[in-house]
N, CA, C and O atoms as a GROMACS GRO file, in nm:
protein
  228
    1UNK      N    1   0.084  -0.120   0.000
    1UNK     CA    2   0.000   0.000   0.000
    1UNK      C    3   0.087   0.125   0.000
    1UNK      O    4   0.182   0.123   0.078
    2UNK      N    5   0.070   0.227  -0.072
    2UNK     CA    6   0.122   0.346  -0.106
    2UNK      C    7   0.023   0.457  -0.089
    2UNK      O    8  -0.091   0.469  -0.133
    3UNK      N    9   0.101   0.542  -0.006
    3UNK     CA   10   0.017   0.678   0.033
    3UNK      C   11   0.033   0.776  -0.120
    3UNK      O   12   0.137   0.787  -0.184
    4UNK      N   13  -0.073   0.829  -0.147
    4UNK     CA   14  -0.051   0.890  -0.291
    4UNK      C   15  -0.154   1.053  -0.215
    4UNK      O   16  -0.251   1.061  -0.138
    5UNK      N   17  -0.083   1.139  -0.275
    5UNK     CA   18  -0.115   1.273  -0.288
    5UNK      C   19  -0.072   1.386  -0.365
    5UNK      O   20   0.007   1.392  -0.459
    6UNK      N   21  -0.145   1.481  -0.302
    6UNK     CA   22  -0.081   1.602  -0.410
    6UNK      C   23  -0.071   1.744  -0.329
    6UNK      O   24  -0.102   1.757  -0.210
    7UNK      N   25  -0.027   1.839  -0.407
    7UNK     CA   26   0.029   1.958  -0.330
    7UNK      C   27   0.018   2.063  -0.404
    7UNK      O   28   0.082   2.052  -0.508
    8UNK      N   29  -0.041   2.169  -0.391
    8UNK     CA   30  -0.116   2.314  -0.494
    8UNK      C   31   0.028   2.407  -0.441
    8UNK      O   32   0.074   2.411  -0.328
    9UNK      N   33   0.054   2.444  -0.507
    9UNK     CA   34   0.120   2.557  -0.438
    9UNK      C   35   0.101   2.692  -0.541
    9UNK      O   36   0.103   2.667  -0.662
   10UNK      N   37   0.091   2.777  -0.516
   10UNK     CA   38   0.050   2.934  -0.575
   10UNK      C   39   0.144   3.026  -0.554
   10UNK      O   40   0.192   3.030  -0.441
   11UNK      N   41   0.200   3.133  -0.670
   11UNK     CA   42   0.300   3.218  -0.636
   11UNK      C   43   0.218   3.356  -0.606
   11UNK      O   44   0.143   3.417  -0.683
   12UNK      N   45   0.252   3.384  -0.485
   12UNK     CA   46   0.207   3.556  -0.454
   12UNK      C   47   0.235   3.658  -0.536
   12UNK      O   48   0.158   3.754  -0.543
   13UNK      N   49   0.342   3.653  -0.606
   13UNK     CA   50   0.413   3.699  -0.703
   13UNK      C   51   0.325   3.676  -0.881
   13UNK      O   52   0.336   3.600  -0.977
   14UNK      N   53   0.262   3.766  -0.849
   14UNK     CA   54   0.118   3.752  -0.995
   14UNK      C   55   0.217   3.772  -1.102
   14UNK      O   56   0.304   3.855  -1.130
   15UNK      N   57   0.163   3.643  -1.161
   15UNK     CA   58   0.234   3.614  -1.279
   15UNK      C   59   0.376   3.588  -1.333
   15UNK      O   60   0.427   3.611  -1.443
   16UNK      N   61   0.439   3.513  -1.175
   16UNK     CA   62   0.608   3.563  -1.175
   16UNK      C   63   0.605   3.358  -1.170
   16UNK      O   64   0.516   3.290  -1.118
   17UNK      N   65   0.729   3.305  -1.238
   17UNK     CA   66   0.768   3.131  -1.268
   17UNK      C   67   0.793   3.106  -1.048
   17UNK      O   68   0.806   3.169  -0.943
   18UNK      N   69   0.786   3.015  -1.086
   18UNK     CA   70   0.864   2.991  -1.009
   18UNK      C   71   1.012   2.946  -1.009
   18UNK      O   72   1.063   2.883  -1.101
   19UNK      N   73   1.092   2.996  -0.865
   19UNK     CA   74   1.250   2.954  -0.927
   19UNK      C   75   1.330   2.833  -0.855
   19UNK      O   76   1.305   2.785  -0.744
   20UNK      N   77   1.412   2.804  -0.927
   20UNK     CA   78   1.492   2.671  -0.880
   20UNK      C   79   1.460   2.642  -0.703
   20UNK      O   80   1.415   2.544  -0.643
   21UNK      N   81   1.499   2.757  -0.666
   21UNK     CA   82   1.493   2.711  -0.493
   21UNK      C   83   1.346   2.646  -0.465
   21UNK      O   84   1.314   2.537  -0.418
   22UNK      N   85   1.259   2.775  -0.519
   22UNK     CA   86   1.131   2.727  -0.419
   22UNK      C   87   1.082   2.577  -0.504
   22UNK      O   88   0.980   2.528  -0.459
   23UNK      N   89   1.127   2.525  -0.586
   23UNK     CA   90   1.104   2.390  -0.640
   23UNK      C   91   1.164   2.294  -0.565
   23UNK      O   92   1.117   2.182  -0.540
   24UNK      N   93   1.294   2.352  -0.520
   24UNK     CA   94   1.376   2.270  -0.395
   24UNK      C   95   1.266   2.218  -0.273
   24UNK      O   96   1.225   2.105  -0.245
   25UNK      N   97   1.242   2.336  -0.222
   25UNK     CA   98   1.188   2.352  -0.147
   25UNK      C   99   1.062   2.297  -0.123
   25UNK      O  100   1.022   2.254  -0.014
   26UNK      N  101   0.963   2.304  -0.288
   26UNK     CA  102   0.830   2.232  -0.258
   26UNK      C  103   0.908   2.077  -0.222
   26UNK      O  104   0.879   2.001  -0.130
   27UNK      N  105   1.013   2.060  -0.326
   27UNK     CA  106   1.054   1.915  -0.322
   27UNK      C  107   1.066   1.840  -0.158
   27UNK      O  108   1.009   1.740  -0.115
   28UNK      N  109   1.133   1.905  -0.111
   28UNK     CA  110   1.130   1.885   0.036
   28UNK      C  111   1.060   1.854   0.109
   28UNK      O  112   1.057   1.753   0.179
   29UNK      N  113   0.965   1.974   0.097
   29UNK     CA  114   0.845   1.955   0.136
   29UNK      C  115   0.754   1.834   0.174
   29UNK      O  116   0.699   1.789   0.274
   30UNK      N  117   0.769   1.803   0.027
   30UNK     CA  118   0.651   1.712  -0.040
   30UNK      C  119   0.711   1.564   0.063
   30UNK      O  120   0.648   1.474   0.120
   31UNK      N  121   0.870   1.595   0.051
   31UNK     CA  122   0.948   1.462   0.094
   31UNK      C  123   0.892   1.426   0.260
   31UNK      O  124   0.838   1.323   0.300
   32UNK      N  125   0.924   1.538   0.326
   32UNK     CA  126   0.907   1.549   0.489
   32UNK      C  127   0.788   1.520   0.490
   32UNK      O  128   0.782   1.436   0.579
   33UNK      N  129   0.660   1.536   0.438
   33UNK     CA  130   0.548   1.502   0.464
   33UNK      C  131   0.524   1.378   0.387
   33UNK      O  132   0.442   1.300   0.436
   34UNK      N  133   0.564   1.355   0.311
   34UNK     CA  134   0.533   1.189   0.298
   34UNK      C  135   0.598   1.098   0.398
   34UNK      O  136   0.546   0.991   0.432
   35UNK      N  137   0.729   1.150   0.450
   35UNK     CA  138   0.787   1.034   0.539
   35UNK      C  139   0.750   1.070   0.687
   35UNK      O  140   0.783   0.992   0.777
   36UNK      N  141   0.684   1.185   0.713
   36UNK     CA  142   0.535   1.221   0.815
   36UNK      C  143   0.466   1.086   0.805
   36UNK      O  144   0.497   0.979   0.856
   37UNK      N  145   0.353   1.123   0.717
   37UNK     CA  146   0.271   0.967   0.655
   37UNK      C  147   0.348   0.879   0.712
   37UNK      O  148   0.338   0.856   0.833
   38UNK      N  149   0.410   0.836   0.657
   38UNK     CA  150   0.463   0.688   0.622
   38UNK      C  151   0.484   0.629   0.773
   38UNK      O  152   0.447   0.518   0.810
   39UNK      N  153   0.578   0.763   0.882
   39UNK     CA  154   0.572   0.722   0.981
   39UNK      C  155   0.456   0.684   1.122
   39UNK      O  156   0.473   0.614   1.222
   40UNK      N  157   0.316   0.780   1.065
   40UNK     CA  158   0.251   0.768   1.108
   40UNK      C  159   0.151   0.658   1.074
   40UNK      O  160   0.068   0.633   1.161
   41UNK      N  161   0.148   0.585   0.956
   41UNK     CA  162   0.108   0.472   0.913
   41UNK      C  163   0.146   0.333   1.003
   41UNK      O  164   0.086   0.234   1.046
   42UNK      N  165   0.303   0.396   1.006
   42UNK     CA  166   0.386   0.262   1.070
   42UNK      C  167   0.353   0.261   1.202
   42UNK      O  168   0.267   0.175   1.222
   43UNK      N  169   0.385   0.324   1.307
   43UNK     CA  170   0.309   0.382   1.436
   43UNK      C  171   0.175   0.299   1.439
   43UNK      O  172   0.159   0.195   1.502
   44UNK      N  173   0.086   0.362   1.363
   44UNK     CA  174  -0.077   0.255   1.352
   44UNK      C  175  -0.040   0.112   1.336
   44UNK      O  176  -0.115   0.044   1.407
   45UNK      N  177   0.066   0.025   1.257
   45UNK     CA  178   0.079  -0.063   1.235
   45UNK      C  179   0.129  -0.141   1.347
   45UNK      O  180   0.074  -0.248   1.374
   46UNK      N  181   0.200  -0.110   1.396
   46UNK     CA  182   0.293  -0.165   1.559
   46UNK      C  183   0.191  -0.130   1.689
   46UNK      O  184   0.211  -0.180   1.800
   47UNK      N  185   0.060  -0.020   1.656
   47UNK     CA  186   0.023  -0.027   1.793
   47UNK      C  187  -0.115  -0.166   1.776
   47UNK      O  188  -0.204  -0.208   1.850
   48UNK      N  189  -0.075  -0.192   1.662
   48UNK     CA  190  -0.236  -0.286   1.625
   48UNK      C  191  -0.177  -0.387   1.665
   48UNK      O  192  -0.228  -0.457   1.752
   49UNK      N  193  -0.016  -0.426   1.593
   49UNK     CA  194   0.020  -0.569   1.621
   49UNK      C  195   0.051  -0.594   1.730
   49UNK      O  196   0.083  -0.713   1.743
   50UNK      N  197   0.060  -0.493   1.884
   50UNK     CA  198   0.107  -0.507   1.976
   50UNK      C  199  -0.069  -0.510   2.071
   50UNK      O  200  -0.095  -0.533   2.190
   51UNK      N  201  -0.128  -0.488   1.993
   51UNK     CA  202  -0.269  -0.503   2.025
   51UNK      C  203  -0.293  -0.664   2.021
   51UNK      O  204  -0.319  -0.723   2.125
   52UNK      N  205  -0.287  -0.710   1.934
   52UNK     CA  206  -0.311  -0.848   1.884
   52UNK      C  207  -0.219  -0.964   1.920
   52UNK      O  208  -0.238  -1.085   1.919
   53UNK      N  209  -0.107  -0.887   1.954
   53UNK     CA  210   0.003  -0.998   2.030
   53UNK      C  211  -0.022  -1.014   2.185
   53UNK      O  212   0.024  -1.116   2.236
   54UNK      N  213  -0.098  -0.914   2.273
   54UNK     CA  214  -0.150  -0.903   2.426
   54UNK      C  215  -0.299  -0.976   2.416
   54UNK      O  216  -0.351  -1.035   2.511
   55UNK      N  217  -0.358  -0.960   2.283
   55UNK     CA  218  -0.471  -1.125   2.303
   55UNK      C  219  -0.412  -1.250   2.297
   55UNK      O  220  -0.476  -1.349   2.333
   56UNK      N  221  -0.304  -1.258   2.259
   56UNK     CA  222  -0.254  -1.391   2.200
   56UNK      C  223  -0.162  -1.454   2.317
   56UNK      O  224  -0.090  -1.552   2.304
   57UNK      N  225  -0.178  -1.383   2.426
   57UNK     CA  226  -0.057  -1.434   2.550
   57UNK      C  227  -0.190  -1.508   2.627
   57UNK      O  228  -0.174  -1.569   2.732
   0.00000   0.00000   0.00000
């Protein structure tokens, strides 16, 4: 299973590209919050199996 999303971002700057950095930067972004997710996925996953291993004693 794969967490899939997306990310809007808008320049204040009417009608101006965006530049190398702030692409860095969404990049980053995008990175830290997926491995957010991912860790908070995993977290859910270990408190279930530690759920299911205290029925099993």
């Amino acid at each position: 299973n794969e967490l899939l999303g997306a990310m809007a971002v808008e320049s204040s700057r009417s009608g101006k590209d965006f530049i190398e950095a702030d692409l860095e930067l969404f990049s980053t972004l995008a990175n830290e919050v997926a491995l957010a997710l991912e860790n908070a996925s995993l977290t859910q996953n270990l408190i279930q199996s530690r759920e299911l291993d205290s029925f099993n004693r």
